[in-house]
N, C-alpha and C positions, 0 to 999 in steps of 0.2 A: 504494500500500500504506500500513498506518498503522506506523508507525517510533516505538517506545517509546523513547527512550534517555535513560540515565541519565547524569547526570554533564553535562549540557547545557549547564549554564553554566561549566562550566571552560571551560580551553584548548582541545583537541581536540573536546571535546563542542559547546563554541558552532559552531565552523567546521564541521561536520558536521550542527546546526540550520541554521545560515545556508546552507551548501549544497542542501541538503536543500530546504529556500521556495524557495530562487531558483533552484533550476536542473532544478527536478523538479517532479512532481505528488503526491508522495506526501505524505502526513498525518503530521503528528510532534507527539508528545507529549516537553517537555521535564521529564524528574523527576530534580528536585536537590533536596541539603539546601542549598546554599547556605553551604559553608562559607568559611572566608577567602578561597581561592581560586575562590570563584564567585560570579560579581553577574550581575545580570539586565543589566546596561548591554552583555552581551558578545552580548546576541541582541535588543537593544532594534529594530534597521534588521528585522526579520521580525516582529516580534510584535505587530502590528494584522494579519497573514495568518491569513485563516479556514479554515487548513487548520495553523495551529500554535496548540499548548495547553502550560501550564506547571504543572506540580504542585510545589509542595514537598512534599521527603521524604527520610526515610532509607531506605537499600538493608540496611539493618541490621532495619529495623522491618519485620515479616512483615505486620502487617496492613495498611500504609501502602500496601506493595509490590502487595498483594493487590487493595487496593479500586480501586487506580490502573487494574491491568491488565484487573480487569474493566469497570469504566467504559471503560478505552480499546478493550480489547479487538484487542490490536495482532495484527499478521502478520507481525512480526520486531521481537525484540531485540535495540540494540547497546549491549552493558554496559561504557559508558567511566568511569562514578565509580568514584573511586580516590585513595587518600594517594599523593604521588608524588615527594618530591622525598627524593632518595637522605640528605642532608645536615641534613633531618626525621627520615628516620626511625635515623638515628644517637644523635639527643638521644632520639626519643619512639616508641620501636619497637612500642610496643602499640597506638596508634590504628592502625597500619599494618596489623597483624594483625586487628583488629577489621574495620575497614572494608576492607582485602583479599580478608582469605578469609571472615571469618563475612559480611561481605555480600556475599560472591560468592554464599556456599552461600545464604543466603536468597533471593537472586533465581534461582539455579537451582531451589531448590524450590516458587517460587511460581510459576515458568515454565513447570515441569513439569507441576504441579497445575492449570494452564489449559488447556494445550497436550492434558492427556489428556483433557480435558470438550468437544474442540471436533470438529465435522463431520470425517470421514475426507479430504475433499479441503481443506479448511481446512488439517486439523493436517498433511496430506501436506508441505502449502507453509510451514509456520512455520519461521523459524529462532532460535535464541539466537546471538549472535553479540558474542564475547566479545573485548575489544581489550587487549592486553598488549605488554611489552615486549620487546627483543633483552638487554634484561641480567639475561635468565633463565639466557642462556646461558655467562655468565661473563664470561672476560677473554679474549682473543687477544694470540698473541704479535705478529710481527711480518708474517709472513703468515696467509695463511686466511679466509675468510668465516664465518660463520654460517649452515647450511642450516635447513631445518626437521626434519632430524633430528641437530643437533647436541644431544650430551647435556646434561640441566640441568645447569648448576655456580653458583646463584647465591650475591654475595660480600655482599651488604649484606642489613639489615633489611628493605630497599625492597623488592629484587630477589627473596629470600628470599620475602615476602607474594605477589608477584605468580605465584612461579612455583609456591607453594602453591595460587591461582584456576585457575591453568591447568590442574593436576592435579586439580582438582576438576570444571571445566567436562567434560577429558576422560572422565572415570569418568562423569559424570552420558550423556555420550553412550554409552558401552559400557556399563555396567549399566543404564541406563532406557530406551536410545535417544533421547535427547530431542536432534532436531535439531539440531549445537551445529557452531560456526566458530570459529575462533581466528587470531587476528592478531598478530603479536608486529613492533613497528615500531623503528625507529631515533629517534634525537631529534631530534623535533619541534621545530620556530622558525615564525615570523610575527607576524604582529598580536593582540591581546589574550594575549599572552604573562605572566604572573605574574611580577612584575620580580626573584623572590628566585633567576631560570634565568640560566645565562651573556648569554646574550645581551641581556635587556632589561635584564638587573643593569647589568651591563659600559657601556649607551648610560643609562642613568640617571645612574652614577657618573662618566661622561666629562663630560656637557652640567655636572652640577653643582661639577667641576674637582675629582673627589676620587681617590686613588691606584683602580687599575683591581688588581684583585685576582687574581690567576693562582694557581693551586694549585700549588706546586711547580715543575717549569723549563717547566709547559706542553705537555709531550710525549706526553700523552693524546691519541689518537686516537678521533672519535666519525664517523659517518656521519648527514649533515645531510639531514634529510625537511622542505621547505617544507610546512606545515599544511593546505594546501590540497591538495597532491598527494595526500597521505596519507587527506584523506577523500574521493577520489576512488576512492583504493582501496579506501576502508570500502564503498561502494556496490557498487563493484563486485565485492566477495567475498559479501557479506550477500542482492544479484540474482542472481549466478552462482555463487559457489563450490561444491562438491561436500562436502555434508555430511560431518561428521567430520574436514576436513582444517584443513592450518595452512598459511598464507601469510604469510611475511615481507616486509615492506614498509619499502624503505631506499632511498633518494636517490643512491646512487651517486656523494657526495662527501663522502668522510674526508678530515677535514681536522684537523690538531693543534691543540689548545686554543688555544695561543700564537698560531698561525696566522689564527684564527678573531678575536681580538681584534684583531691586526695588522690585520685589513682591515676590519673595523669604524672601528676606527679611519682608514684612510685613506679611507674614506667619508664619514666624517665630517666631516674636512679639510676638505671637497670642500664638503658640502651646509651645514654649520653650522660656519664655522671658528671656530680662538677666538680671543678678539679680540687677545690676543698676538700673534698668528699663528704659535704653537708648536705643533708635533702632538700629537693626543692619546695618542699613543705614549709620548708622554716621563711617565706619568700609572702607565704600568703596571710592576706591583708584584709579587713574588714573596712569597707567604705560605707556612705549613706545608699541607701535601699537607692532605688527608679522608682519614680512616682506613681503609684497606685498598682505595684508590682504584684501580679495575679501570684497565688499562693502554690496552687498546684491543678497539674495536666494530666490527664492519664486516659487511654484510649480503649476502647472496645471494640475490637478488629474482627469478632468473629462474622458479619455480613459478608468482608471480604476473603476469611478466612475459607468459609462453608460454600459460597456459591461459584466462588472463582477460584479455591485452592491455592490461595497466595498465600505464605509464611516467610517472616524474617529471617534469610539462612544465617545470618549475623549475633551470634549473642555480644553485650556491651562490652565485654571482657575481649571477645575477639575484635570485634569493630573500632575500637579504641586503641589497640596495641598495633592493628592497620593504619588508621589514620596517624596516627605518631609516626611511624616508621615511614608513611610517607612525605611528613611536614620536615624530618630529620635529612632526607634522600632528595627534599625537592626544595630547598631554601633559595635558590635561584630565582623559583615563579614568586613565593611572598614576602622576601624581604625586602624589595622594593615599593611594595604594596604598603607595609610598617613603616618605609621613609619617607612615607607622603601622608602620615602620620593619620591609615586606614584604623589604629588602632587607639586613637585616641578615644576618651571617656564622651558619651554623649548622654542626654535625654535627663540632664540634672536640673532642667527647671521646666515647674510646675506653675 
């Protein structure tokens, strides 16, 4: 099939290209604007493959959108561009909203507007197929999952934009019919990670001996999706899923912030000690919380689990000691990323 997606050279979007060439047969078009968080170096290993294409673009700009689709002429959308880091859109909440919801709604009306000009067995099989988040659904206390019918309660700017796309993707399927899937995932970790995220932050700020930053005592609970599991599940919703519906996709390891650095850390120890021979434990640092910082995530995966046969091959133990070993082997892609100071503290005022 030919696979349009947006957002390709970010995080999720590149692992989802790269997937995509190397383990399948299907045709991908990558369309990014290429913002801070997108360089082409994150699908550089696929892109001499004569079955992947790269447009730059904005999912904002209608006619960009327009020309792209009809040149490609795809048989499924998977719309992963996106503003995303919760602690952005605290400082700068209207890029969020922009590139959120007005570029959600553009690419559902240019989707639509294809999707209705194309053969009956064509458009039978199109889908749009829209990827969001679990912190649409708020905060959990100390038990609970997240279903796919738990009610929206989003607490942030971030969270807020995205669960605005989702409302929109779903209307555009109930009043137009248009084909439409929706994903709503846990957080994402691995390789070509944006170092401004806990995890490549945290192994940046360890290797270069500087305090490791913990938000308050650390007691935030998230549910950790290795990047690779998660676009395993993107195929397999966008090949399989059953039009109209929503699949959560979570890792089945919550684990506490504080927790999460702690074994970083002792990994660390292990593959790169320092040359004191002190842990990089002794590094980490308690700062003021982020402002109305949701308490805890945690996903109920079994819709996806049962009807599509998708499971995390990743436990956090092994996904973790991956990702490290690749942040250690690949310092070349991100510490330039660190000198243009991707990794500085954001979203401190409220």
């Amino acid at each position: 099939m030919r696979i349009f997606v947006t957002g390709g050279a970010g995080f999720i979007g590149s692992a989802l290209v790269r997937h995509l060439i190397e383990n399948t047969t299907h045709e991908v078009l990558n369309f990014d604007k290429l913002t801070y968080a997108g360089t082409l170096s994150t699908v550089e290993r696929v892109a001499s493959s004569n079955r992947y294409r790269f447009v730059q673009g904005d999912i904002c700009d209608a006619d960009a959108v327009r020309a792209a689709i009809a040149e490609f002429r795809p048989e499924i959308v998977t719309h992963l561009a996106a503003e995303s880091h919760v602690d952005r859109s605290i400082d700068g909440p209207g890029a969020f909203v922009q590139t959120n919801v007005v570029g959600t709604y553009t690419m559902l009306a240019e989707a639509r507007a294809y999707w209705a000009g194309l053969d009956d067995e064509v458009r039978a099989a199109f889908r749009f197929h829209h990827i969001s988040t679990d912190e649409v659904y708020g905060s959990l206390g100390d038990t609970g999952q997240f279903t796919e019918d738990t009610p929206y309660d989003p607490r942030s700017p971030y969270s807020a934009s995205k669960a605005g796309s989702d409302h929109l993707v779903q209307a555009w399927g109930h009043t137009y019919g248009l084909p439409v899937l929706i994903t709503n995932c846990s957080n994402n970790y691995g390789p070509y990670h944006f170092p401004e995220k806990l995890i490549p932050l945290m192994i940046a700020k360890a290797l270069a001996g500087e305090p490791l930053p913990v938000y308050g005592k650390g007691d935030q609970v998230r549910d950790w999706l290795y990047v690779e599991d998660h676009v395993r599940a993107l195929q397999a919703v966008f090949e399989r899923g059953s039009v109209g519906r929503t699949y959560n996709v979570g890792g089945h390891n919550e684990k506490q912030n504080i927790e999460v650095v702690h074994t970083l850390c002792a990994i660390l120890n292990g593959l790169r000690p320092r040359d004191d021979g002190r842990s990089y434990a002794e590094q980490i640092t308690s700062v003021a919380d982020r402002p109305g910082h949701d308490k805890r995530y945690a996903i109920d995966a079994s819709r996806i689990n049962d009807e599509l046969g998708w499971r995390p091959q990743e436990t956090f133990e092994t996904g973790i000691e991956k990702t490290i070993r690749w942040y250690l082997d690949n310092e070349a892609w991100w510490r330039p990323l660190v000198a243009a100071k991707a990794a500085e503290r954001r979203g401190i005022t409220a």
